[in-house]
C-alpha positions in Angstrom: 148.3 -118.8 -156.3 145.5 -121.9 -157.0 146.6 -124.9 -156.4 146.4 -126.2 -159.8 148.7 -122.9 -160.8 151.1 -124.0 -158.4 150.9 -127.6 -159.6 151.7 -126.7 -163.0 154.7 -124.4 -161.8 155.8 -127.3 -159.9 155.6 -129.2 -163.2 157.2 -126.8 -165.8 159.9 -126.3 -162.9 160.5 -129.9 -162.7 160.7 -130.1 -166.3 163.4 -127.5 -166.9 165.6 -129.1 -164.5 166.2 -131.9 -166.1 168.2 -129.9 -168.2 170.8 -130.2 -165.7 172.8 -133.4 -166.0 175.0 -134.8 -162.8 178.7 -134.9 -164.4 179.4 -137.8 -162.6 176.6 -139.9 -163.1 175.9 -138.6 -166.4 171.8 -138.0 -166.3 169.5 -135.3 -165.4 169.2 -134.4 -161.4 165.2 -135.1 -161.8 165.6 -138.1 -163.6 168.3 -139.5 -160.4 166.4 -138.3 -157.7 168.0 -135.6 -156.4 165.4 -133.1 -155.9 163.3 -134.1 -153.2 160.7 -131.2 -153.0 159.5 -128.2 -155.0 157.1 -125.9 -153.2 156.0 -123.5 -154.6 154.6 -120.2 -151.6 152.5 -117.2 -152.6 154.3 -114.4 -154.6 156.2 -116.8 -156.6 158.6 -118.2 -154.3 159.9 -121.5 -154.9 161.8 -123.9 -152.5 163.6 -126.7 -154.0 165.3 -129.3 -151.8 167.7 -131.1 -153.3 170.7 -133.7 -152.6 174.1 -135.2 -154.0 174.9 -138.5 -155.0 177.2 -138.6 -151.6 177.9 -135.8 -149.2 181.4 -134.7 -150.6 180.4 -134.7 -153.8 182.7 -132.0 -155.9 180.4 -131.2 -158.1 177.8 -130.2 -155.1 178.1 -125.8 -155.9 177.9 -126.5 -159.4 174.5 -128.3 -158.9 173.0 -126.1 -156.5 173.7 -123.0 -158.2 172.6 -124.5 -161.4 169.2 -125.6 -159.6 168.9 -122.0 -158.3 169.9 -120.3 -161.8 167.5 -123.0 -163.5 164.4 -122.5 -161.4 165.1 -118.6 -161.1 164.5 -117.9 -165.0 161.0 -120.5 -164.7 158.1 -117.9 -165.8 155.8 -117.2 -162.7 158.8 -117.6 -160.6 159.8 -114.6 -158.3 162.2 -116.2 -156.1 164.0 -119.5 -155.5 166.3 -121.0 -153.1 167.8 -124.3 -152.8 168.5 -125.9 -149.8 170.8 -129.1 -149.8 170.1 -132.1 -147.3 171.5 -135.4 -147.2 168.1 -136.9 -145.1 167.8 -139.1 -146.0 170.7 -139.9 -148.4 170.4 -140.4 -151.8 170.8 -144.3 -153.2 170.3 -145.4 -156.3 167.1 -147.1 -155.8 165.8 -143.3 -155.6 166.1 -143.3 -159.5 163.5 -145.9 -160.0 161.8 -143.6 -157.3 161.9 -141.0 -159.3 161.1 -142.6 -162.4 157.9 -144.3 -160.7 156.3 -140.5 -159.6 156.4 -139.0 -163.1 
């Protein structure tokens, strides 16, 4: 894959998962900050890494199966898997973060 293919997947995957909305906090996971990385490998394999809002977060299968689901059915994608890490944690000062590198 080019790099400017695997920037756009990057993008459209980025876009579709702000679909998914933190129950707690009420917004998108993108728009919070949670997702720190999407790389995108050869063959269509995607790696997001993401985080909760704090470690014991109950909603924290919900989110990661919904980032796995979400990035799964992304056209171009072959494979994804999420991996969850709380380094470093999340604050909320990662929102305006996230807002900033859009």
């Amino acid at each position: 894959m080019q790099p400017a293919e695997s920037e756009e997947l990057v993008d459209r995957i980025r876009d579709t998962l702000r679909t998914i909305v933190d129950p707690e906090m009420g917004s998108n996971i993108v728009d919070l900050g949670l997702i720190y990385d999407i790389a995108v490998q050869d063959g269509g394999v995607v790696r997001v890494t993401m985080t909760t809002t704090i470690k014991a977060c109950p909603a924290t299968t919900f989110l990661k199966e919904a980032v796995q689901n979400c990035v799964w059915y992304v056209p171009g994608v072959e494979y994804a898997e999420v991996r969850l890490t709380y380094e470093p944690p999340w604050t909320p000062e990662m929102m305006l973060e996230a807002s900033i590198a859009q």
